[in-house]
C-alpha positions as a printed Julia matrix, in Angstrom:
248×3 Matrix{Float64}:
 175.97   96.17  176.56
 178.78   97.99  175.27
 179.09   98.15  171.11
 182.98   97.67  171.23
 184.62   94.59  170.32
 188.27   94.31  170.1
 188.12   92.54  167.01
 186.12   95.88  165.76
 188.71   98.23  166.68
 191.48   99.46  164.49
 193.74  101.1   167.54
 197.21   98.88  168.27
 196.95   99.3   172.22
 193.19   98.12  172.44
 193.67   95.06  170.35
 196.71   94.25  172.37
 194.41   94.78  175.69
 193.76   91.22  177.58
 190.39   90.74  177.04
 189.28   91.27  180.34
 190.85   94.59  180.68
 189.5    95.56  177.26
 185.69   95.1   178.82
 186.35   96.96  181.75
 187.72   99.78  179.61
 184.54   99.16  176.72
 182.01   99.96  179.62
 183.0   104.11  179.32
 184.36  104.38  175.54
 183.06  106.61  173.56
 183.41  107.2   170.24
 184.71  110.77  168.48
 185.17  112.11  165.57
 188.6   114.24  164.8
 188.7   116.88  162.67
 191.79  118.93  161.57
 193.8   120.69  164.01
 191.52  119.21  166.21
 193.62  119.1   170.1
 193.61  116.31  171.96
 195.84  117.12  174.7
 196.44  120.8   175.48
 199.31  122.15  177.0
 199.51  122.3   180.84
 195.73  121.53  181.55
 194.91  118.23  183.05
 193.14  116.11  180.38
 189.56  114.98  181.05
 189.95  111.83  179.06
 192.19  109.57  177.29
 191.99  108.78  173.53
 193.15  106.23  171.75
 192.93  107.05  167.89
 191.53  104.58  165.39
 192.23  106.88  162.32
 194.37  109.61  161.14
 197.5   111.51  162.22
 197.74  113.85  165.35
 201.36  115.76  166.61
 202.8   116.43  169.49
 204.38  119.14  169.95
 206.95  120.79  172.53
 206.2   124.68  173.22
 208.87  126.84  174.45
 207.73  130.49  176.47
 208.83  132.5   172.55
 205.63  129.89  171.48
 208.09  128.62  168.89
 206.67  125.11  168.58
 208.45  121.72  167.08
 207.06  118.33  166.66
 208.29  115.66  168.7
 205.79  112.78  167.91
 203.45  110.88  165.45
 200.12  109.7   166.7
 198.33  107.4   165.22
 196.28  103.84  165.64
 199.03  102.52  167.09
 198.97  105.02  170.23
 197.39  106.58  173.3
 196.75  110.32  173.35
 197.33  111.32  177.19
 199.92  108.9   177.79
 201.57  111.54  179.88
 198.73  109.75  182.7
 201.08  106.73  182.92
 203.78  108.72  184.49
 201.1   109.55  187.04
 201.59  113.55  185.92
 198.14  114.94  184.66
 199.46  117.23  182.86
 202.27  118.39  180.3
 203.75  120.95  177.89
 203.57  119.29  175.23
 200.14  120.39  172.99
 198.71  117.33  170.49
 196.89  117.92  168.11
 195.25  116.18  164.72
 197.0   117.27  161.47
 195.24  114.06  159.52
 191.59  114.18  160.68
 190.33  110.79  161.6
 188.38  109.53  164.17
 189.12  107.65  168.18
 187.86  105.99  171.63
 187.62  108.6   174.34
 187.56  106.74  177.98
 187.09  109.3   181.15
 190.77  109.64  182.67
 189.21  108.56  186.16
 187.97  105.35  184.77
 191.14  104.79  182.65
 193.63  104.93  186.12
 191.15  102.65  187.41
 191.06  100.07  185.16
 195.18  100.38  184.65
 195.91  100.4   188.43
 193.9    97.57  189.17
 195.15   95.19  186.21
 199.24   94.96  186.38
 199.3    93.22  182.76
 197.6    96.23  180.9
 199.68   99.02  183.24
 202.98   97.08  182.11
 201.46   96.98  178.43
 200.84  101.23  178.38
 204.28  101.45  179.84
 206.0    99.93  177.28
 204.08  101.8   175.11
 205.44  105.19  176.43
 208.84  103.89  176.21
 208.45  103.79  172.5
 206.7   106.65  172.69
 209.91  107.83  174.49
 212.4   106.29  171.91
 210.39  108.0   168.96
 211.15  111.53  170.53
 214.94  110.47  171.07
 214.92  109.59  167.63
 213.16  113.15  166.1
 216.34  114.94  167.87
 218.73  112.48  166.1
 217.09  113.13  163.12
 217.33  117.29  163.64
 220.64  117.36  164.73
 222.11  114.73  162.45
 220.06  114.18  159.16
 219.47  116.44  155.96
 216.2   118.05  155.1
 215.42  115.3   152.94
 216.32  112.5   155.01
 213.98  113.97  157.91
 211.29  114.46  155.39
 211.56  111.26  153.92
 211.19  109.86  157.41
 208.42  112.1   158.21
 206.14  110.52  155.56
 207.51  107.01  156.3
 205.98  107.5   159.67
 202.23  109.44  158.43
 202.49  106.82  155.49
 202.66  104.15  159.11
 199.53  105.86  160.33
 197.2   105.7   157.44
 194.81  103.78  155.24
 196.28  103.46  151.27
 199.02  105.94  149.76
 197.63  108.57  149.87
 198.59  111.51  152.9
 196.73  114.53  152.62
 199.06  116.68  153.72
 199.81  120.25  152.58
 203.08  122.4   152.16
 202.57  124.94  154.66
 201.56  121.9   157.3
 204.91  120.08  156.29
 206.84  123.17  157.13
 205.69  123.99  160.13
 206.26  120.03  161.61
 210.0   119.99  160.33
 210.71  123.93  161.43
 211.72  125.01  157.87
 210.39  127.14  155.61
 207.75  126.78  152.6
 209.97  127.23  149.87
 212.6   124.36  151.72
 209.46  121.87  151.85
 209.19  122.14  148.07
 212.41  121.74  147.35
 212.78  118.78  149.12
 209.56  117.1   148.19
 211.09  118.0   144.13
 213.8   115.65  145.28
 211.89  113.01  146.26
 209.75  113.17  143.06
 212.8   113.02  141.27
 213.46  109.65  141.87
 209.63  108.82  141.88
 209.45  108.09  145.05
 206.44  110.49  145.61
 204.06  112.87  143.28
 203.13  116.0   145.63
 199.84  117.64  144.63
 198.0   120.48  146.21
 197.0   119.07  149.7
 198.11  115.51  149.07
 201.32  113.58  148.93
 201.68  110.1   146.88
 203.45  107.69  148.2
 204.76  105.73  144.77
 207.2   103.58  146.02
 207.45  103.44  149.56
 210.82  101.4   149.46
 212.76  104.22  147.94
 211.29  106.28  150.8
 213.15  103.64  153.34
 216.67  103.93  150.88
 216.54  107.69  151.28
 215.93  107.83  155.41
 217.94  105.04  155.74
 219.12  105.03  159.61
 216.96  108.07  160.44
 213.94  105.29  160.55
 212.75  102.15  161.85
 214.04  102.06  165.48
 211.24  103.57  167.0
 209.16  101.55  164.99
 210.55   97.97  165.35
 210.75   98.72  169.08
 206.86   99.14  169.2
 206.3    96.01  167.6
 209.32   94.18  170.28
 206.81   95.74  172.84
 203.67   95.89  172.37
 203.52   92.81  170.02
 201.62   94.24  167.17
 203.77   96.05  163.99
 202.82  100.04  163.79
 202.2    99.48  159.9
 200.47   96.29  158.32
 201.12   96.39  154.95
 198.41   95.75  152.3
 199.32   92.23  150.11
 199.43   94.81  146.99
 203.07   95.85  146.0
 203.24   99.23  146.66
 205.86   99.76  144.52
 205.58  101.88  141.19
């Protein structure tokens, strides 16, 4: 009998399952621990299984043939690693990859199409899901092309801050460059800002979210579509938000 229960699982998509289609999938999950860096889908190789991550933060990222690199999504417990599957393409260029290390539910991709062709309800459900998915990347180009530095980093760590347990988001400078395609020394400056009007404390490795609100006020329209069109589709909210203030 499998150990997976839906009420045990943290991941959006499986608790949103029907039940039945949740047991079908429970007979061949597997649980895995993600470290740092850790890739979950690589680019252009057919995937040999789907994961659905219960903790942490993963990226994916679009890779050009100069291997410059540029994130254009947020994993987390509210999403499907492999996703690409749904579009019945086994592969992709994108590369994803853990930058929080956490933990997920592997199921074998054969068993996965299986399950999903043969139950219309929970194909319709991943579906929507890569629409968001879709909306998120739409949304990291706006952002780019029409948002300052600390605007798209304020969203940036609305979306980890989605993604993860407390207020805490161990993330480090170099890391936080590399995601927004800026340098170092522009990641600092930007994170002063934000500590400015105590809306974070950076520390060595680790960012503070202190009020979380002022965080919203500064990304203003360069967040939250994305994310209130996950919880139109898939019926749960990305983020469920602890009954103690986070504000302070």
């Amino acid at each position: 009998m499998s150990s997976f229960t839906q009420a045990s699982v943290a991941n959006r998509l499986l608790k949103a399952l029907a039940p039945e289609a949740f047991d079908l999938l429970s007979q061949e999950m597997a649980r895995i621990d993600l470290g740092i860096r850790q890739v979950i889908v690589e680019s252009n190789k057919p995937v040999p299984h789907v994961c659905f991550i219960e903790n942490g933060v993963a990226s994916m990222v679009a890779i050009n043939s100069d291997k410059e690199a540029v994130e254009v999504g947020h994993l987390g417990r509210e999403g499907l690693g492999g996703y690409h599957l749904m579009l019945k393409t086994d592969r992709t260029p994108h590369r994803t990859f853990m930058q929080v290390a956490g933990s997920g539910i592997t199921v074998p991709v054969e068993h996965f199409m299986t399950v999903v062709e043969g139950h219309t309800l929970t194909r319709d459900l991943l579906l929507r899901y890569v629409q968001s998915a879709e909306l998120q990347l739409a949304h990291s180009a706006l952002a780019n092309a029409r948002y300052s530095m600390h605007v798209r980093l304020a969203r940036w760590l609305l979306m980890c801050h989605d993604r993860l347990d407390g207020d805490d988001l161990p993330l480090t400078h170099e890391f936080l460059s590399i995601m927004l395609g800026v340098r170092r020394s522009g990641v600092t400056n930007e994170l002063h800002i934000l500590e400015g009007i105590h809306a974070i404390r950076a520390t060595r490795g680790n960012i503070r979210v202190l009020d979380r609100q002022k965080l919203e006020e500064v990304a203003g329209g360069c967040y939250g579509v994305p994310e209130a069109e996950y919880e139109r589709l898939v019926g749960i909210p990305i983020r469920v938000e602890d009954p103690v203030s986070r504000s302070g």
